[in-house]
N, C-alpha and C positions, 0 to 999 in steps of 0.2 A: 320688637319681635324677639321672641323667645329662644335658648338654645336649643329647647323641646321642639319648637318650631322648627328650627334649621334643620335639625338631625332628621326632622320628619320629611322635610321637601328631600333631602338626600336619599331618603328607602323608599322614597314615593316614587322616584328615578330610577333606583335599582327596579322596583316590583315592574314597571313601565320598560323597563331595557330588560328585561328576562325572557319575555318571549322571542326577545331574536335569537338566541341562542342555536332554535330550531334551524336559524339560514346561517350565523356565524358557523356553526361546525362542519358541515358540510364544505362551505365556501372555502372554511381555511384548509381544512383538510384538501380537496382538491388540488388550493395551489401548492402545497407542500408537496404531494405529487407532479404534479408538472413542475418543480421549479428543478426536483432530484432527474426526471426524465430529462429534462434541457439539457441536463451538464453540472449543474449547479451543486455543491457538496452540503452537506445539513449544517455547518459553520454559515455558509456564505447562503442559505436558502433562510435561517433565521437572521441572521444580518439585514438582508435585504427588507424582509417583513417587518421585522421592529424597527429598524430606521425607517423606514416608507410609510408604515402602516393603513395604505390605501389600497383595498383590493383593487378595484377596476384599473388602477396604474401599474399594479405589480402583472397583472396578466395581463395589459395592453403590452408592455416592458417585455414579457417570456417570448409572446405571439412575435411580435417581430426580431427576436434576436434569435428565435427559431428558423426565422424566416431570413436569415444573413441580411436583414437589413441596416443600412448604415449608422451607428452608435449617434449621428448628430438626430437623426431622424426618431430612432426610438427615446429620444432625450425629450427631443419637443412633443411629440406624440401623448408620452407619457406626460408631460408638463401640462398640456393640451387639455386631458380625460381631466386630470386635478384642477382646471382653471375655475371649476365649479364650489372649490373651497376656497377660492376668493370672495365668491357671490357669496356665499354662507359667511365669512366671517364678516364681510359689512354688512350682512343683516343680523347678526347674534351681538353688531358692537353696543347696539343703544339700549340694548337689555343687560351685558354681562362684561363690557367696556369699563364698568367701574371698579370692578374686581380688581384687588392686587395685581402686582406684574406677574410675580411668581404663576396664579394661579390663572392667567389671561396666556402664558405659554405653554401650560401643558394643556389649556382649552385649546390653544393651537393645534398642537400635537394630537389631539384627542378628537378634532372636529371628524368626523365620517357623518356619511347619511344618515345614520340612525339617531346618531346626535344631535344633531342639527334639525331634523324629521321635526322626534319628539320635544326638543327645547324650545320650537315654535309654537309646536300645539299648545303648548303648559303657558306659554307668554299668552295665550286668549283664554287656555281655561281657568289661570289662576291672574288676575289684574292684580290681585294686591299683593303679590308677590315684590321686595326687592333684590337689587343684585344679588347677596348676600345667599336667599333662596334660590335664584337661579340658576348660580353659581354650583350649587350643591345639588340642584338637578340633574342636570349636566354631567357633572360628574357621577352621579348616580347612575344616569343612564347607560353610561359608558361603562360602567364598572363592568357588570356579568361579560362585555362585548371583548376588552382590550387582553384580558386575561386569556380567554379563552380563544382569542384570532391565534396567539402565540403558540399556546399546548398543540391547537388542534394543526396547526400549519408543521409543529415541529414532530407532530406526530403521521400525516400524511407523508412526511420528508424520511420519517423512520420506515412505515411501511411500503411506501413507494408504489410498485406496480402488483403487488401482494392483493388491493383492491379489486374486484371483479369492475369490470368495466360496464356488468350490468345494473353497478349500481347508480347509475348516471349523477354524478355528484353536482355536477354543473348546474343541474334544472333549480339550482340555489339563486344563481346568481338574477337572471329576471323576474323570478318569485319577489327574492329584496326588494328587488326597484319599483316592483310595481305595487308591491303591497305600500310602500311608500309614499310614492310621488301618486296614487290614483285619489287621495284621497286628501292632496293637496291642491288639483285640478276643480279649483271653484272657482274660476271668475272666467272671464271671458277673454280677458289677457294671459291667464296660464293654459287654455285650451288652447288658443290659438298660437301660442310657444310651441306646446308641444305639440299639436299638428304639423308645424309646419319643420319642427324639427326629424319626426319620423317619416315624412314624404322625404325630405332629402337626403337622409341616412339611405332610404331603399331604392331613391335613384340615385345616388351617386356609388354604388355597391362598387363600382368598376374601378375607381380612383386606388392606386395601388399604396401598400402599406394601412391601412386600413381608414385614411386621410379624411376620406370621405363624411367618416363620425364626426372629424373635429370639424367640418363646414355643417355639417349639420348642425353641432351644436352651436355656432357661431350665428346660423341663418334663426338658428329659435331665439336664442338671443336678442336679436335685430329686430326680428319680429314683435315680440313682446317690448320689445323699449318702445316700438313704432306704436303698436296698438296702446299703449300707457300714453303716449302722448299725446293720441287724437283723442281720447278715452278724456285725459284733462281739457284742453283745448276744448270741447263740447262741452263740458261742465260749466269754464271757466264764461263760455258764451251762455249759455242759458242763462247765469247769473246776472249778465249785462244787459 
């Protein structure tokens, strides 16, 4: 494989992570205002962001210390929302596992939805890619994303409540996920994950601290490992 080659998977990730821009800015901008509304000072509102660098944790994190709930609670909570970058990184090991340590920690570092979204896609649309390529997708993809969570966060943190509140900056955040996850809902075991994850999210609304999410996502969990294993089991019998 070529260095022409490599440098290419690497802008083929940037060109592929450029449109998220349109939901990073908003997103980040948002929490930089609510993290300056909470209490939070623009030191400790960029602190928070670039060490964490996972939206849906930093604003599970805001909501309930807003909400004077207990520091052990908003700990696991927010541990809770991220448990899902665990799943991503033991699916992204047998593709980018071989890569240097160096650059297997700032994949660390750098794993969010969007990366992991599109790093998936690109492992089916391009097979003959190796690590090396991957590697550099990856990072591609994340490039326009990581720069810009930090500007636009430290910029919604400068102008604060200056924002008009009619400009609903939020309608970012389920835009993301679904423009994401809908379009990885293809089999029968990811439908029936995420059904069974959103019935319990909206029955269990009442569960205080906002708890309820992390059983839901635990109950879609369950579900999908269930439905994967009768899914083989039936395969493994029709064979016999």
């Amino acid at each position: 494989m070529t260095s022409t080659k490599r440098k290419s998977t690497y802008w083929t990730g940037v060109r592929h992570g450029a449109p998220f821009i349109l939901v990073v800015t908003p997103f980040a901008l948002l929490f930089g205002v609510v993290a300056t509304e909470a209490g939070l000072s623009i030191v400790e509102t960029m602190f928070f962001t670039i060490t964490t660098f996972a939206g849906a944790s930093q604003f599970t994190a805001l909501q309930l210390l807003g909400d004077n709930t207990p520091t052990i609670v908003v700990l696991l909570s927010s541990l809770a929302v991220n448990l899902r970058m665990a799943m991503y990184s033991a699916s992204l090991t047998p593709y980018i596992g071989g890569a240097p340590l160096w650059q297997r920690a700032f994949a660390a570092y750098l794993t969010v939805d969007q990366s992991y979204a599109m790093s998936m896609l690109a492992v089916e649309r391009y097979p003959d890619w190796d690590t090396r390529d991957r590697i550099g997708y990856f990072f591609g993809v994340v490039t326009p994303i990581a720069p810009l969570w930090y500007l636009m966060t430290l910029v919604g943190a400068l102008v604060g409540s200056a924002i008009p509140a009619g400009f609903a900056l939020d309608f970012a955040v389920p835009i993301t996920f679904l423009a994401m996850i809908a379009p990885m809902l293809r089999t029968f075991t990811h439908i029936a994950a995420a059904f069974v994850a959103v019935v319990l999210s909206l029955s269990l609304t009442f569960v205080p601290f906002n708890l309820g999410l992390i059983l839901a996502g635990f109950g879609g969990m369950i579900t999908g490992a269930f439905v994967e294993l009768v899914l083989d089991r039936r395969k493994e019998a029709g064979h016999d």
